[in-house]
N, C-alpha and C positions, 0 to 999 in steps of 0.2 A: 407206123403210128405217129413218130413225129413227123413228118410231112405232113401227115392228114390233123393233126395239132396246130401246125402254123396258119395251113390254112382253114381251121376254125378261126380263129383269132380274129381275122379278119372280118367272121361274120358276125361276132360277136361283141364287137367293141366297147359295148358301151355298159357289159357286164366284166370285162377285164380292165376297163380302166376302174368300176369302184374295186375291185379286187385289191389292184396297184394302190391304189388310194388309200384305203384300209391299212394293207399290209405294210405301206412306207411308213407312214403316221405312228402307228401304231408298234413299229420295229422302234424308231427314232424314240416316240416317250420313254418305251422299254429300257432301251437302251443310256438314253440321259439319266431313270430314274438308279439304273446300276451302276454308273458313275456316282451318283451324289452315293450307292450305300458303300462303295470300296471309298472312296474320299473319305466316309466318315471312318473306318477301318480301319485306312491308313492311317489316319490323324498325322500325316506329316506336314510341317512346317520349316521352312527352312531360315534357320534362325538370321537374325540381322543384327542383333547387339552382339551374341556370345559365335560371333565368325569363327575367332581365334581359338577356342575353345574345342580338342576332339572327344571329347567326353564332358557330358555334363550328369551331374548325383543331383537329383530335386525329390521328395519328400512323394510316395507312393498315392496317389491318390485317387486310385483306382479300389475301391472297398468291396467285398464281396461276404454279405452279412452272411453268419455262421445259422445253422440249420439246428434246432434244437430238437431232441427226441424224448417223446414220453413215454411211459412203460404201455402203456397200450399199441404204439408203434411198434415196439423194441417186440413185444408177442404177440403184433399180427405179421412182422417182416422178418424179425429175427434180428438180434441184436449185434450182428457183424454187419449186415445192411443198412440197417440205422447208424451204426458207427462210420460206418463209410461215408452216410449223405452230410456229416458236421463238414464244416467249412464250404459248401457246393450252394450259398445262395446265388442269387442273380447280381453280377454285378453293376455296381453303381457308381457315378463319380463324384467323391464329396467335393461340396460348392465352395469349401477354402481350401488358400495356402496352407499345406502339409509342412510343418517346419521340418528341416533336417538334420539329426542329433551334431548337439557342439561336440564331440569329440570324431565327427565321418572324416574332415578335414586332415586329422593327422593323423588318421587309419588309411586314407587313400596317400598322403607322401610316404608312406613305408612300399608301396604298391611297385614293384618291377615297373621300371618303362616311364613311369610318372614324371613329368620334367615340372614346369609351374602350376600350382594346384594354389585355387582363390576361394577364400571361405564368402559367400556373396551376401550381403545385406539390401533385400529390397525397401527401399523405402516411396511411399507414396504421398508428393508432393505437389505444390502451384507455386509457379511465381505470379505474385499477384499487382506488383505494380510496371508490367510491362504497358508498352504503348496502345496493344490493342486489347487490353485488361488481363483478368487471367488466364493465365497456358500451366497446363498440365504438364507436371514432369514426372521422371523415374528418377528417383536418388539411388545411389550407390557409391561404395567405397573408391578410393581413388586406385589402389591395384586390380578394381574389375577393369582400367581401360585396358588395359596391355589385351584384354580376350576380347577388345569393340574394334568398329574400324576406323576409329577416330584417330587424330594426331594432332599434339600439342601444335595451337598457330605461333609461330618465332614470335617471340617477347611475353610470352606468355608463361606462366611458371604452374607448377601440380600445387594444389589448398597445401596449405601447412598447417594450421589451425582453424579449429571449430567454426568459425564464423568466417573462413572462407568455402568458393567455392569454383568449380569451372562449369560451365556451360557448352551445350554444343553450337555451332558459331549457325547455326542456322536457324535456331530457336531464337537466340541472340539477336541476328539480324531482324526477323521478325519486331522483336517485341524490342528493338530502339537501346539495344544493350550494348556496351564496351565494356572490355577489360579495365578493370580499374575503377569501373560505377560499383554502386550500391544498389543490391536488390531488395527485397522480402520476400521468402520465402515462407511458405506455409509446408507444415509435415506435421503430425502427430497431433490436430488437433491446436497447433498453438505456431505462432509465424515468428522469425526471427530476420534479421537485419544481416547479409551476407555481403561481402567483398568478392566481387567475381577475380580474382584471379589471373583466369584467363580462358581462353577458346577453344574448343576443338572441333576440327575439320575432321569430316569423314576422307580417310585417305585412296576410299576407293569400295563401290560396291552400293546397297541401296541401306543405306545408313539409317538408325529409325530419330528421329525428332523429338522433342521433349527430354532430354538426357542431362544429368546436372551429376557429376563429382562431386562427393565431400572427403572428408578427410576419413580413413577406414574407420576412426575410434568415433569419430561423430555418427558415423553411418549405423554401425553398429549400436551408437546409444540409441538412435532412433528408431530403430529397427533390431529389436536385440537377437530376436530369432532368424535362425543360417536360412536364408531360402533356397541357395543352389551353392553347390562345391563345382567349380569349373576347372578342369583339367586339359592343360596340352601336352602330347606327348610328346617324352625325349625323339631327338631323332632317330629314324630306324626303327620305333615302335610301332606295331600297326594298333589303329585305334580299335578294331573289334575287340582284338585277344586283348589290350589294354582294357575296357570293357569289360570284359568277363572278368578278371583278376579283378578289378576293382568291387566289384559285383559278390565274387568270394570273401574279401575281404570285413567287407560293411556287412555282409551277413552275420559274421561271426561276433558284432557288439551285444555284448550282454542289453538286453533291456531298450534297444534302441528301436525307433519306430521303422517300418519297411519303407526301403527306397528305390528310386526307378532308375536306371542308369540309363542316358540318354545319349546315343550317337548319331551322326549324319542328319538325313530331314527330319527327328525326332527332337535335336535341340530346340527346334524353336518354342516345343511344348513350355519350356521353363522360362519363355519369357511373355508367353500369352497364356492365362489360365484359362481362356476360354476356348482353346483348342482344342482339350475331350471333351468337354460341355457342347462346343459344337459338333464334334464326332456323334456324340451320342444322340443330339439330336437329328442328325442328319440320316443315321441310322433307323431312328424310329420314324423321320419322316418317309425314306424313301422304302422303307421294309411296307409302310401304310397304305402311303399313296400308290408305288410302283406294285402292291401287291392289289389293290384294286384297279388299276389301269391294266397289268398282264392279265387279267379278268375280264375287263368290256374288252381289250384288244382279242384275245382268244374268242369271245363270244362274240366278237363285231367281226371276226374274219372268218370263222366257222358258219357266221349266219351269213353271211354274203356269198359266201362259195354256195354255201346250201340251199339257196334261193336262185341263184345262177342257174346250177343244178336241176332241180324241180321245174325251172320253167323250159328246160332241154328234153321235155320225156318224150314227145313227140318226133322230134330228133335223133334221137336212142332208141325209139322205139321204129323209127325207117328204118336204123344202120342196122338193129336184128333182123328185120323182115328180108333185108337185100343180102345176112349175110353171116354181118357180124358176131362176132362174140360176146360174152360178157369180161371175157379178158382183156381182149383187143378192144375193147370201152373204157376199159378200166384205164389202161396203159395210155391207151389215147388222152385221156382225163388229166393223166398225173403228170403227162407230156404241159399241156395245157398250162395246168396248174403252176410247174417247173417256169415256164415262158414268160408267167406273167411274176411270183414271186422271188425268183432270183435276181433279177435286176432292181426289184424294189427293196430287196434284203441288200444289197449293194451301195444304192441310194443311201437304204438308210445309216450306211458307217460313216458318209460325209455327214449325216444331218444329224443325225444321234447325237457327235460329240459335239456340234454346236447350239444345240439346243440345250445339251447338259450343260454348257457352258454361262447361256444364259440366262438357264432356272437357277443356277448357282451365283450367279452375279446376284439377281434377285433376293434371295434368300439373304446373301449379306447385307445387301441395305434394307433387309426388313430386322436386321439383328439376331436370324436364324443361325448364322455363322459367321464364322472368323475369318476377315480378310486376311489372316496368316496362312493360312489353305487354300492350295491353289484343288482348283478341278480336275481330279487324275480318273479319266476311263482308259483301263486296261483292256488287254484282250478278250478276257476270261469274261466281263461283261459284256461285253459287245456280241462277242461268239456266242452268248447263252442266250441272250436279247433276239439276235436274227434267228437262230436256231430253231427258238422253241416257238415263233411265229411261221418260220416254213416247215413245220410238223405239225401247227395248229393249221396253215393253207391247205397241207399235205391228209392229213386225217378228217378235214371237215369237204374236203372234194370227195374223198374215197365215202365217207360215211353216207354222204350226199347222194353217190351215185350206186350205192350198195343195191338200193331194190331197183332201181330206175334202170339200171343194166343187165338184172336176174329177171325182170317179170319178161314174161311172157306178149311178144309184139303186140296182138291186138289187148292184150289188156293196158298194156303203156297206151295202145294209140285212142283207146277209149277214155282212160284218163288224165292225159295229159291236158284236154280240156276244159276237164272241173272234176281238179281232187278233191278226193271225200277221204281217207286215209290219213291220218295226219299222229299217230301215237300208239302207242304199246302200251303193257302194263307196267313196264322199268320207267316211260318217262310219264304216264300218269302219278305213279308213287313218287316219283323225284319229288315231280311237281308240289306234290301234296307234302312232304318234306320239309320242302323250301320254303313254304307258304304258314308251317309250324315254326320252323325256326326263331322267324324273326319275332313270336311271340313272345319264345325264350330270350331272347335277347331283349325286348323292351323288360322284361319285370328284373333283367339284370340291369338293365338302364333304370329303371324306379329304383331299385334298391342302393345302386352306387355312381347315379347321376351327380352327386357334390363332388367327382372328382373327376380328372382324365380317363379314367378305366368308364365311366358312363358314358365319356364321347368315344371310347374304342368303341366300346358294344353296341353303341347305336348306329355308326356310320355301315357298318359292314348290313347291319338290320335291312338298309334301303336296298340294295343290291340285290341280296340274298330274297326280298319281297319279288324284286324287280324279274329275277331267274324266273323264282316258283308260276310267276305269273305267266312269262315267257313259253315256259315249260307248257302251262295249260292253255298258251294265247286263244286255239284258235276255238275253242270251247267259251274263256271267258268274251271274246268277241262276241258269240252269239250271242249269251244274256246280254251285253252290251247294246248292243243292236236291236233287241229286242225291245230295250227299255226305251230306247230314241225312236223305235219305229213310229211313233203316233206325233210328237213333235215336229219329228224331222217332215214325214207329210202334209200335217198340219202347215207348215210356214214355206217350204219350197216347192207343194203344188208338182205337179208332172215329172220336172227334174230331178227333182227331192227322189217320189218315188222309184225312178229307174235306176237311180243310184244305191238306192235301199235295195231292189232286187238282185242287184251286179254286187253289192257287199254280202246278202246273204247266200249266193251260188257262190261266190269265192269268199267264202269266210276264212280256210284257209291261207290264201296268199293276202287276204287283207292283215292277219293277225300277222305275217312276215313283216309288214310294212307298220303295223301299230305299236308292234315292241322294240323295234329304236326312237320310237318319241317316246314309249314309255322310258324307256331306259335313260333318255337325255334329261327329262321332266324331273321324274322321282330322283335319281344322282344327283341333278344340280339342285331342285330345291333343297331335297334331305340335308346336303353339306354346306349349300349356304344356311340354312335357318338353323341348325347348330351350332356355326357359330355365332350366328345373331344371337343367337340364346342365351349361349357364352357369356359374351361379351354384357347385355344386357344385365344378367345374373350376377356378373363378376362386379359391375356398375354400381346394383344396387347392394352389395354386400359391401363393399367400401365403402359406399355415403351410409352405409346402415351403421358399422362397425365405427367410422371416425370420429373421435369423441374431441380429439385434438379441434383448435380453433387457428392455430399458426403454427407453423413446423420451423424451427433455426435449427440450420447446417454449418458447412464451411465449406470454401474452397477446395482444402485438401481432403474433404470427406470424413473426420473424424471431430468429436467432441470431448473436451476436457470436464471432470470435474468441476476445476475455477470457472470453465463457460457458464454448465448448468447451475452454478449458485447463483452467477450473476444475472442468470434468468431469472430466476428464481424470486427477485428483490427488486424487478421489474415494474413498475407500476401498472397495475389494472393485470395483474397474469395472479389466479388463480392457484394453480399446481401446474407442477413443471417435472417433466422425467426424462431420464434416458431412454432410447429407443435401440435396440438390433435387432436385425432378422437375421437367421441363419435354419441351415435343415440338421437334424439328426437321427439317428437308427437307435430305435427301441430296441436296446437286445437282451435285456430281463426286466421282466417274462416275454414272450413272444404275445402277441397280440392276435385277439381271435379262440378259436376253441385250444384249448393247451389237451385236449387227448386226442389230437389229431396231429401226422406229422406235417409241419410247415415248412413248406421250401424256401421264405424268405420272411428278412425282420420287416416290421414297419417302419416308414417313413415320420419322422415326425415334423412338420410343421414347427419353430420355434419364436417365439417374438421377446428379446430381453426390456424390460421395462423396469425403473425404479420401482421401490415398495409404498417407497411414502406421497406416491403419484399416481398407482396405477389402476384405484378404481376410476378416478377421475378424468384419468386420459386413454380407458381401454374401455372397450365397448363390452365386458362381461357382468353375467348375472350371480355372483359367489351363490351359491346353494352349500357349502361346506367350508367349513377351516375359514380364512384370511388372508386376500392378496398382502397386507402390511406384513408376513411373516417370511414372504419370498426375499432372504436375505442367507447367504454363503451356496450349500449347493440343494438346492430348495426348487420345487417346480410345481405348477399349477393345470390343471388338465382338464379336456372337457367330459362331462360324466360320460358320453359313448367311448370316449377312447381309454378310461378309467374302467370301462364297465367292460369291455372288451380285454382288457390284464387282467382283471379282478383282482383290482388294485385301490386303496380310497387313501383316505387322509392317513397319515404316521407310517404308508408305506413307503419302501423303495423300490426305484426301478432305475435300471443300466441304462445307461445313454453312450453311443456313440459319438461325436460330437464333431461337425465339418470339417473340422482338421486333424481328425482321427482318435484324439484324445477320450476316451472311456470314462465318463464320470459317471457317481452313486446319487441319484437325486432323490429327497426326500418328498412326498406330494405332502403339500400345507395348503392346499384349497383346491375344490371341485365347482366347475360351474357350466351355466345351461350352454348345452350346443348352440352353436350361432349357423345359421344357412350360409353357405360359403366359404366355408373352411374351419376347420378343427386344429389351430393355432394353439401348441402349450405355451402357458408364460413362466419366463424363469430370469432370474437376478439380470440386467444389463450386462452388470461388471464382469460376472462369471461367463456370458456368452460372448462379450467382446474380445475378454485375451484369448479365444480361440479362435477367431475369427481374420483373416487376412489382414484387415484393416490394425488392430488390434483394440480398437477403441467402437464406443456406439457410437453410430451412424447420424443419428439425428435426436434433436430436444421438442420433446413434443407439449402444445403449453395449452392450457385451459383457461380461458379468459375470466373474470371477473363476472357477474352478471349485471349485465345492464351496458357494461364495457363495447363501444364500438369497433367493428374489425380492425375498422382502416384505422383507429386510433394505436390498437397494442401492436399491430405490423410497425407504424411508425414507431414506437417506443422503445420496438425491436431492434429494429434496424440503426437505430440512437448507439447500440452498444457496440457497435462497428468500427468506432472511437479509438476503443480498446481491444477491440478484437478484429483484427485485418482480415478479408477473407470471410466475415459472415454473409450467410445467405439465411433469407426470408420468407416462407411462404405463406398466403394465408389458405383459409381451408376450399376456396373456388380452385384455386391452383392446384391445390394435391388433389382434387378430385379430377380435374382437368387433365392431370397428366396422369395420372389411374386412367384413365377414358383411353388416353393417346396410347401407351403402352399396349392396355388390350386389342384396341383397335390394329395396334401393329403386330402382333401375335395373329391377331386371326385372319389377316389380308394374306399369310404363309398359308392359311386353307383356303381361301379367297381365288388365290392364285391356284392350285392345286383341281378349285372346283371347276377352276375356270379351262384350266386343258381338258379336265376330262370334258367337261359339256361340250369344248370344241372339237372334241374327237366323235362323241356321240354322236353331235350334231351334223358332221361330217358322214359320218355312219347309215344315218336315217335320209341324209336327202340324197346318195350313193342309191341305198333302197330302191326309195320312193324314183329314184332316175331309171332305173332296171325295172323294176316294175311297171311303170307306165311305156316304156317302151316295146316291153312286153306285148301291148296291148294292140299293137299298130292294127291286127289283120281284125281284131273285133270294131277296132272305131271303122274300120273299112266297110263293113259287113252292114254295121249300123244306119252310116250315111248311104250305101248303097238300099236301106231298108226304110230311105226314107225321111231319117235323123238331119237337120241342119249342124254345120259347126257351131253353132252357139248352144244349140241343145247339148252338143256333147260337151263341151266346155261346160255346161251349167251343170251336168250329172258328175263330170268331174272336181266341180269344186265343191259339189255338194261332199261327193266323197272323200274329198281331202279334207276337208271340217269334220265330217263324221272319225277320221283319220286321228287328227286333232284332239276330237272332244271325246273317245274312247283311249288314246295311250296319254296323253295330259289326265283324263280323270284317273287313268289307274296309276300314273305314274305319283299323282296326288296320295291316292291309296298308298303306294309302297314311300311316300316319304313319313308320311303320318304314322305308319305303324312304329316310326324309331321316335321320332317325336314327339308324339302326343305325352308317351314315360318319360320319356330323356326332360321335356320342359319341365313336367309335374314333379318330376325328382330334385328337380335344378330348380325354379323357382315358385313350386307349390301352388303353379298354375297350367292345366292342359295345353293351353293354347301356346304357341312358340313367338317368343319376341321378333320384333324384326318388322320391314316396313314391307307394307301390304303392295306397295310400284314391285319392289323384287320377284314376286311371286308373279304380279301381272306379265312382268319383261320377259320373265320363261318364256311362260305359258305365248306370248306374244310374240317374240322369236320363233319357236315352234312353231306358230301359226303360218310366219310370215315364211316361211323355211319351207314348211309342207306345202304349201300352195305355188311358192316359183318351182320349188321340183314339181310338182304335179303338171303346170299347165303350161308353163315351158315345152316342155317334153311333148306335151300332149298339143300343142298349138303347132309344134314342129310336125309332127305327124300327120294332124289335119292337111296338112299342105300338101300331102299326097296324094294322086287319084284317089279316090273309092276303090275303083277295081282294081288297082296298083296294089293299092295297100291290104285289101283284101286275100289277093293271090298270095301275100305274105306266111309261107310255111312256118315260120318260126319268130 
């Protein structure tokens, strides 16, 4: 049977190469997409400041909200089961520095094995009058260098006092700096005047930049809270079991918050905080995307084998008439199948990991991830990637040739001409199934389209249409066909209709060939116009919401008090407030029905804002209480998320808070839901000391009436005088970079959409290439019948447009059905934002795509006798 497998192959080429085609493609995404979800996994980083360092202690920040039970859980599950689920929410990683308690430090030097142990103060700084403006730096105490791989440059001496400082010599050089100059530095919202000291040279390895020494006790004023305890082990110690002991130890503090002990490629977590953030994103993108690309890949490689398959029954049904069995078919098949997928599964272990390489490149300059994380595909991915593609090769040959190897020879040889046969009652019900689902899914996109969870539910919507349809293709072909029959007559005359009769005798193998354009059509539009939607949605909720008219910053990212007064007293500004964002976990009451058990807290949305500013420069409608009473630990809510605790004015509810801290906040005003997010408001001052930065972000100012922009930007920017380090913006700019940001958020599904369509696409003119080849001994028959080659060309491109304009229309259907909810949820309009060329360029592609497969093939063909080509068995 393999002998008689090889040489198939030979006669079959040009259904083994899309096979090959398919299953490389489609191994390789698989397989890149299992790389980015162990990269997000591991979250290893391998640290570049804290080298020296074999252990580092940084502040837990991995949160896993606690499950609350009500007595109606507790006696419908029993109250040892509901005891069980407290602490089992999903975890989450809060968006600040977790500080680490002041007394871990001298809990870890008591620690077996522990040699130099450094209590670390990050500080976030600029120096702002270098040569090429301002450069960002990291402050820290002068004993974190001994754990960097810096070294003092000779004549250079360690800060002695507050108002010195050392630099690294590569920063230095950059920005026109020597030892012994005078700098300004900006930290904490307010700039001071430093003495550089001296330099230091990385002594070896890939050193990071930005790096400024102060003196410990200055670091510490600036930064009062411990961000990381770094530890090097005595000699002789191994740093795991050092690890662990130290891990025992810091457990045992009365009242101290949870810490994460960090070794090996997990250092480098404590000095990029974006490193579970990008984990976690990398996780849900590749859990997403790689979970609907293992999807078209399994169904692009099971329909290709399966149409392979079906056009061999002729074939299969010789080899029974002379002989054979339906084993010896079988085995022959899976010989075949083995031939062509193991070398593409091989292929794809070189190509897999560089194409994960480069979707991950990608991903970093779109801000998806952290260039501290390199791209790690393991085995375990890779093996499960080609694996489950040659048992998808393997199961979609065998399923293929299930009846085509059992019937009976003259009835194979009767229908291998023109199947009529094409469904059961398992895949009519699937169908019908499939074709429900995605309805459930849109009224779950109506109903929670204002967040992430309404783009989950819709995207999978288009697919799951895309199946049901697949499922029923070659049925809904026909009413398809049906409805074009008078048109399509109507305008192509003779050719039109011959191609009209060869689509309804093979409505089955047409519907083989219409559901990979559906499936490329409805995928790409669906997931582009989503996030047009998105974006569009997100667009107009921030120019709706921005009440601000000019936004003042700083360099080092934080705002004082003395700043905002002196806004304040600004000519032509109106009102003037502090501003932070930050997220926190509703964890009393739980949100939602409370007699039902909930597996997880709510998120909340937070925005700190002054009181004596905040109707002025926040876009809410009060309906209850007083933003001017949002003063100590006080919060503001919108009535759905109010109304969902059932909770109003004089209540409290627990708050979790980004840097893990548990506050009691009292609600002192309720107001109307805004489209676009459900943002509480609460004190500045109280969201800032928890917050990394420690300070608000930004001063948000309301102009004067009548006051021109560019007048109060300049008045603004006047106070730069006095304050080194201000930045400016008026309100075109903050909307402008709102724009940029989402735009760059959604080009991460941009790109995402974009492999799949190119895999689809890939998919369908594979098809469309088998298929038309398929046909050599009918175009034989034809011209032998009398047909010129331009008649057959003409019936064929009739049929390729019919092709076209039946899986583009349904595929139009299966995007619509997630969209039509998904928009009207998201911007209280059915129709989906986004620009009408996108939709064309599909759909136009498609076109252009189906017609060179189609007449390519079909021009190749012509080129052969008539009688030649007609004696064509197979």
């Amino acid at each position: 049977m393999l002998d008689l497998a090889l040489r198939m192959l030979r006669h079959h080429r040009s259904a083994n190469v899309a096979t090959f085609l398919a299953l490389l493609v489609g191994t390789a995404i698989v397989m890149a997409c299992g790389g980015l979800m162990e990269t997000g996994l591991r979250g290893d980083a391998d640290p570049k400041r804290l080298v020296r360092a074999d252990v580092v202690v940084v502040g837990d920040r991995s949160y896993r909200p606690p499950v609350e039970r009500s007595a109606a859980s507790e006696g419908e599950l029993g109250e040892s089961f509901a005891a069980d689920l407290e602490g089992f929410g999903e975890t989450v990683v809060l968006p600040e520095r977790v500080p680490v308690d002041d007394r871990a430090a001298g809990a870890v030097r008591s620690v077996g094995g522990a040699g130099a142990v450094v209590a670390e103060h990050t500080v976030e700084a600029a120096l702002l009058d270098g040569a090429k403006g301002a450069a960002e730096l990291t402050g820290l105490g002068w004993s974190s260098a001994a754990l960097t791989p810096y070294e003092l440059v000779p004549g250079g001496r360690a800060p002695g006092a507050s108002g010195e400082v050392v630099l690294d010599a590569r920063t230095a050089r950059a920005q026109g700096v020597r030892a012994g100059d005078e700098v300004r530095i900006a930290a904490r919202g307010t700039s001071d005047v430093y003495r550089v000291s001296g330099l230091a040279e990385p002594a070896a390895g890939d050193a990071p930049e930005g790096t400024a020494f102060f003196t410990d006790a200055h670091a510490a004023a600036l930064s009062p809270a411990v961000s990381a305890v770094a530890v090097v082990a005595a000699d002789g110690t191994d740093p795991g079991a050092l690890a662990d002991r130290i891990a025992d130890a810091l457990g045992g503090l009365s009242g101290a918050a949870p810490v994460t002990v960090l070794t090996g490629g997990e250092r480098g977590q404590a000095e990029d905080l974006s490193v579970l953030s990008s984990g976690t994103n990398l996780i849900a993108l590749a859990g997403s995307f790689g979970g609907l690309v293992t999807m078209i890949a399994v169904f692009t490689v099971s329909a290709t084998i399966g149409l392979s398959v079906r056009q061999r029954q002729r074939e299969f049904a010789l080899l029974r008439a002379t002989g054979g069995t339906p084993g010896q078919l079988r085995r022959m098949l899976l010989g075949e199948t083995l031939l062509v997928a193991v070398p593409a599964a091989a292929l794809a272990m070189v190509a897999g990991p560089l194409l994960g390489e480069w979707l991950y490149g990608r991903l970093v300059g779109l801000g998806m991830a952290s260039d501290a994380v390199g791209y790690r595909l393991g085995w375990l991915p890779a093996v499960a990637a080609a694996g489950a593609l040659l048992l998808t090769a393997v199961l979609g040959g065998w399923l293929g040739a299930r009846r085509a190897v059992r019937v009976r020879p003259v009835e194979a040889l009767a229908e291998a001409s023109l199947q009529r046969r094409w469904a059961g009652p398992w895949r009519i019900g699937s169908g019908i199934v499939c074709l429900i689902v995605p309805v459930v899914l849109g009224v779950l996109s109506l109903v929670l389209g204002q967040g992430m969870v309404g783009a989950v539910a819709a995207g999978p919507a288009v697919f799951v249409m895309v199946v049901g349809l697949a499922l029923l293709g070659p049925a809904v072909t026909r009413w398809a066909l049906r409805l074009l029959d008078g048109p399509v007559r109507l305008l192509t005359g003779v050719g039109g209709g011959l191609a009209l009769l060869n689509a309804h005798a093979r409505r089955i193998r047409m519907a083989a060939v219409v559901v990979p354009v559906m499936l490329a059509t409805g995928v790409t539009v669906g997931n582009v116009y989503i996030q047009t939607t998105q974006v569009q949605a997100g667009k107009d909720a921030f120019t709706r919401n921005l009440r601000a008219d000019a936004v003042v910053g700083t360099a080092a990212g934080g705002v004082t008090p003395e700043l905002l007064e002196s806004v304040r007293r600004v000519e032509g500004v109106a009102a003037a407030g502090a501003y932070v964002t930050t997220v926190g976990h509703v964890e009393k009451p739980l949100p939602g029905e409370l007699d039902e058990l909930t597996t997880g807290m709510g998120e909340l949305p937070l925005q700190g804002v002054s009181p004596e500013a905040a109707e002025r420069t926040t876009a809410v409608t009060v309906t209850e209480g007083s933003l001017a009473e949002l003063r100590g630990r006080t919060v503001a809510l919108p009535e759905v998320v109010a109304g969902s605790m059932e909770r109003g004015v004089g209540d409290t509810i627990r708050v979790r808070l980004g840097d893990r801290a548990a506050v009691d906040l009292e609600i002192v005003a309720l107001f109307e839901n805004r489209r676009g997010g459900q943002a509480a408001l609460a004190p500045a001052g109280l969201l800032a000391g928890h917050t990394t930065g420690g300070q608000p972000q930004q001063i948000l100012v309301r102009t004067a009436e009548g006051v021109p922009d560019e007048r109060i930007t300049a008045n603004l920017a006047a106070l730069a005088e006095d304050h080194p380090g201000l930045v400016v913006a008026d309100r075109a700019a903050l909307i402008e970079e709102n724009t940029r940001q989402l735009e760059t958020q959604a080009w991460v599904n941009y790109l995402a959409a974009a492999m799949i369509a190119g895999y689809t696409a890939l998919a369908f003119v594979n098809t469309l290439v088998v298929s038309v080849n398929d046909r050599r001994r009918e175009f034989g028959l034809q011209r032998l019948s009398g047909a010129t080659r331009a008649q057959v060309l003409r019936m064929m491109t009739v049929e390729a447009l019919l092709t076209v304009a039946i899986g583009a229309g349904l595929g139009t259907v299966a995007a619509l059905t997630s969209l039509v909810p998904f928009s009207f949820a998201l911007t209280g309009s059915p129709v989906p934002a986004g620009p009408v060329w996108v939709y064309g360029l599909v759909v136009g592609t498609a076109a252009v795509l189906t017609l060179a497969a189609t007449l390519v093939p079909t021009w190749k063909a012509l080129r052969v006798r008539p009688a030649a080509a007609a004696a064509v068995a197979d």
